[in-house]
N, C-alpha and C positions, 0 to 999 in steps of 0.2 A: 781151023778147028771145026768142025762138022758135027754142033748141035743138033740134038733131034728138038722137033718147037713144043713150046709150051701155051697150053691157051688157058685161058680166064676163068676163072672157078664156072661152071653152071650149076652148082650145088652146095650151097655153104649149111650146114647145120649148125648152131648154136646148143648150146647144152645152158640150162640156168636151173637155181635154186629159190629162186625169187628174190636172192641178198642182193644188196648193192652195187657188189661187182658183179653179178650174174646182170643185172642191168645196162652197167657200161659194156660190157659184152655184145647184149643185145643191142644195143644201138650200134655200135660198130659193125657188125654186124648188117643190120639194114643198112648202112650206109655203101658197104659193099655190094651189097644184092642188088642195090639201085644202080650202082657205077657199073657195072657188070652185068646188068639184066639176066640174076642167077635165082635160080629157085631156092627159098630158103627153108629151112624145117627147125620148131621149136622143140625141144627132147628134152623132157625133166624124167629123172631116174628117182622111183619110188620103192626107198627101201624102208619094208614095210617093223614095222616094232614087233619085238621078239617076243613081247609077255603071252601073247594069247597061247594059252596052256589049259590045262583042264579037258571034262566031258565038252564033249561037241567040239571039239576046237576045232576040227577041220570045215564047219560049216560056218562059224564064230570067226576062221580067219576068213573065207569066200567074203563074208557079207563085211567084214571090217575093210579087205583089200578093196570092193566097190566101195565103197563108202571113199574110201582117201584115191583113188582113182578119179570118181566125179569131182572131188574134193581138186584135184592137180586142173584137169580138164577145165574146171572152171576160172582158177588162178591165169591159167595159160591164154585164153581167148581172148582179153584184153590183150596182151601180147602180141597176141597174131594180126588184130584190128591195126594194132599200133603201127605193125611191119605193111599193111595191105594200106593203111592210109599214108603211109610214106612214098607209096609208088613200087613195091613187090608185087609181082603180078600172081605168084606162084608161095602161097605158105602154106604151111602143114604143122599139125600140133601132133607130138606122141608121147603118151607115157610109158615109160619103159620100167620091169621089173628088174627092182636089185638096183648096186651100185654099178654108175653109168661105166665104171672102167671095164666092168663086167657084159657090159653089152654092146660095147665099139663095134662088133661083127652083126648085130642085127640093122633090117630096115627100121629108118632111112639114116642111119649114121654109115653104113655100108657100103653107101653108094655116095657119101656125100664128098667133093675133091677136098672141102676145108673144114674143120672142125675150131670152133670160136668157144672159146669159156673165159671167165673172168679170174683177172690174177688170185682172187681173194675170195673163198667163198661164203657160204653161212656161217658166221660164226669166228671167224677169222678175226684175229686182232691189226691193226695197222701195222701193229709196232713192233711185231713178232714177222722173221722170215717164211718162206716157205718152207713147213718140215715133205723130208724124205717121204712121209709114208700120207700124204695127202692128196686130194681125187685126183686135181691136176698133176699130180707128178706121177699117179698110178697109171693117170691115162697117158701121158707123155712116153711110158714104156710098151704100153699095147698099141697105141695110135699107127696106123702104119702110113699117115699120110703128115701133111702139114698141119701142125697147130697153132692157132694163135691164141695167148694169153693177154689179155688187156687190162689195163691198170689205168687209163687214161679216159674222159669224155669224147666223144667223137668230134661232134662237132661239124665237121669237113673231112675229106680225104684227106690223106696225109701228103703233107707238104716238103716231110725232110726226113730221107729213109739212111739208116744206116747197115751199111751191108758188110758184113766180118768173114772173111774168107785166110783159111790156112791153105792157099789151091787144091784142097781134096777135091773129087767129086761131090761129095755131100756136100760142098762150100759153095760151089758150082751152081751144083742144085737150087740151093737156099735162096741166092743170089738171082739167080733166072724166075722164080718163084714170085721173089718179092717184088722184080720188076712188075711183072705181069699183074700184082696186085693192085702198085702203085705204078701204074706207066706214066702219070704227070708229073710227080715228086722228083724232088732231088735226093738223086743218089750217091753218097759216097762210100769208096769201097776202101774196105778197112783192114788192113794187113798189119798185124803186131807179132814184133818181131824182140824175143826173148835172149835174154845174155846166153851166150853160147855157154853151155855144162865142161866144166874144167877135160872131160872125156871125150871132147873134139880132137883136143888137143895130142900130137903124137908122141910128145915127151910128155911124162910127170910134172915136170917143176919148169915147164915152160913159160918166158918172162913173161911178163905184163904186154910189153911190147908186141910179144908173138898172137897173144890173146887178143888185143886190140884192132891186127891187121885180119883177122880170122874172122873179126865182129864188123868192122868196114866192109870187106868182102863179102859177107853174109846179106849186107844189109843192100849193096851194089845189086847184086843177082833178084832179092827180091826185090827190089824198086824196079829194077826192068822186068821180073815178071807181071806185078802188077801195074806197072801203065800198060803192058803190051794185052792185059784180060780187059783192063777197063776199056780201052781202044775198043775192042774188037766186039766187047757185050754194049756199047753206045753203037754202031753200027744200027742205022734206020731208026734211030731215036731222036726226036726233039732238046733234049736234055742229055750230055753225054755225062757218064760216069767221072767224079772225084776221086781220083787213085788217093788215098793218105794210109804215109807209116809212119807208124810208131812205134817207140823200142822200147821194152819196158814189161812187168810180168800182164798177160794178156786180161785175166779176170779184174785188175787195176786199169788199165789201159781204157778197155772197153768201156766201161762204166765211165771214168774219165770226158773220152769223148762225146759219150753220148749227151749228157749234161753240157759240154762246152757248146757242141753242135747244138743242141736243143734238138734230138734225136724224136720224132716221135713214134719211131720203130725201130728195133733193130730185128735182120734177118740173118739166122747161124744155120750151120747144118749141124745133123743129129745123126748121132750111130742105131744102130739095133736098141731092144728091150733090156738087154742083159744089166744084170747089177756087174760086173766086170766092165762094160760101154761105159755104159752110166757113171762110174767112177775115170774113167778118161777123155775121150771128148767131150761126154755129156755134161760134165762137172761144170765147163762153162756156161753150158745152157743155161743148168740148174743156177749156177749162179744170178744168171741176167733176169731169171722168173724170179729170183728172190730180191734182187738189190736193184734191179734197172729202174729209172724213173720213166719208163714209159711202155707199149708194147711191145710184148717181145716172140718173132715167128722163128717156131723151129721147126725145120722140114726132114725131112726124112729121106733117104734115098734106098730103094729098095732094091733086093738083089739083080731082079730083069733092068731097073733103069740103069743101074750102076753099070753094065755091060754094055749102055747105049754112050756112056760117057765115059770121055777120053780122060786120063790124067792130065794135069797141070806140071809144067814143071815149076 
């Protein structure tokens, strides 16, 4: 198989609110910039309050928008101290107008290869999921690059990656990504494998028996496709890939192992923006942003790379 390479973020941005999790964000964050010697950029999105109405309001909003601009710029420079005394040689602080899903196409989120936010943001309860219509999930449909969502202290590099691959490309992707992220971690690569739908099947009311050898078989072909990716994605690595499968409904599965592993990332691939994606591969994403206990990167494969990569069988 004839990958094209992947190299190492040189440009990570960080998005934060100044909550808690925009915090564990941030440190994860510097922890990457440092492992990767990548330039890193702070971006808080200031969406500014609707009251100002009345005579003058157009000069009444100017002088309110400076105001909470110096207001952010000031929040943010501790921040950036914090990233330049860790050992980032390269930060940059920007305030951005409007909500930040709204401005993913301006510099420096534009240019950046990795986009970092925290699972949870202002205001967010623990104990409550991630709803559909929140920043991170708005930016997860615009995003056109890799996102990582964090939910965990940094601490260190990650020491134990879990990698979930259905052979797409975009699995592929995810998978190749996350190496590059985490090249000293251990990686295991994760293939869940689902009871086969009564409609495999070529008769109607076929036995039990016929279903079972259908579901053995199933299970044969993907256990040798995936030792045969893990083989060949360990290739010039110190660490070679954990092929493991499991049979079972995959949004259970996943979550499952990752807790057993003591996972503290998992890496998925991701379709397009569309609320149609969104409701089919993506549903597991969105799942793992809401329920995983740790981080979780979703990548993206875009239509030029998708063309650079071969299917899986």
């Amino acid at each position: 198989m004839n990958m094209p390479a992947l190299r190492p973020p040189a440009h990570i941005a960080v998005a934060t609110d100044f909550s808690p999790g925009a915090a564990l964000a941030l440190d994860r964050a510097i922890t990457l910039a440092v492992e990767h010697s990548a330039g890193l950029s702070l971006v808080h999105a200031l969406a500014l309050p609707s009251w100002r109405e009345g005579p003058r309001a157009d000069l009444r909003h100017a002088l309110d928008e400076q105001v909470y601009v110096d207001a952010a710029h000031a929040l943010l420079e501790p921040l950036a101290r914090q990233a330049r005394d860790a050992g980032v040689a390269s930060v940059q602080v920007s305030v951005l107008p409007g909500r930040l899903h709204m401005q993913l196409d301006m510099a420096p989120l534009a240019g950046a290869d990795l986009l970092v936010m925290g699972a949870r943001g202002e205001g967010a309860l623990p104990e409550l999921p991630l709803r559909l219509g929140s920043e991170l999930h708005r930016c997860l449909q615009r995003w056109p690059g890799p996102l990582l969502a964090v939910r965990q202290p940094a601490g260190a590099a990650w020491q134990r990656v879990l990698d979930a691959t259905d052979f797409s490309p975009q699995a592929l992707h995810a998978v190749r990504t996350a190496l590059k992220l985490a090249p000293l971690a251990r990686h295991q690569l994760l293939h869940m494998l689902a009871p086969p739908p009564a409609s495999w099947l070529p008769l109607p009311k076929a036995s039990e028996t016929a279903r079972d050898a259908l579901a053995r078989e199933a299970a044969v072909d993907a256990r040798h496709a995936l030792e045969s990716l893990a083989a060949e994605l360990s290739i010039g690595r110190e660490r070679a890939l954990v092929p493991m499968l499991r049979e079972g409904r995959p949004s259970t599965c996943l979550l499952e192992v990752a807790k057993s592993e003591q996972a503290e990332l998992i890496a998925l691939g991701a379709l397009g923006g569309s609320r149609l994606e969104a409701g089919l591969l993506g549903s597991l994403g969105l799942h793992a942003l809401a329920e995983a206990p740790c981080d979780v990167l979703l990548v993206r494969l875009s239509g030029s790379e998708a063309g650079l990569l071969p299917a899986l069988p």
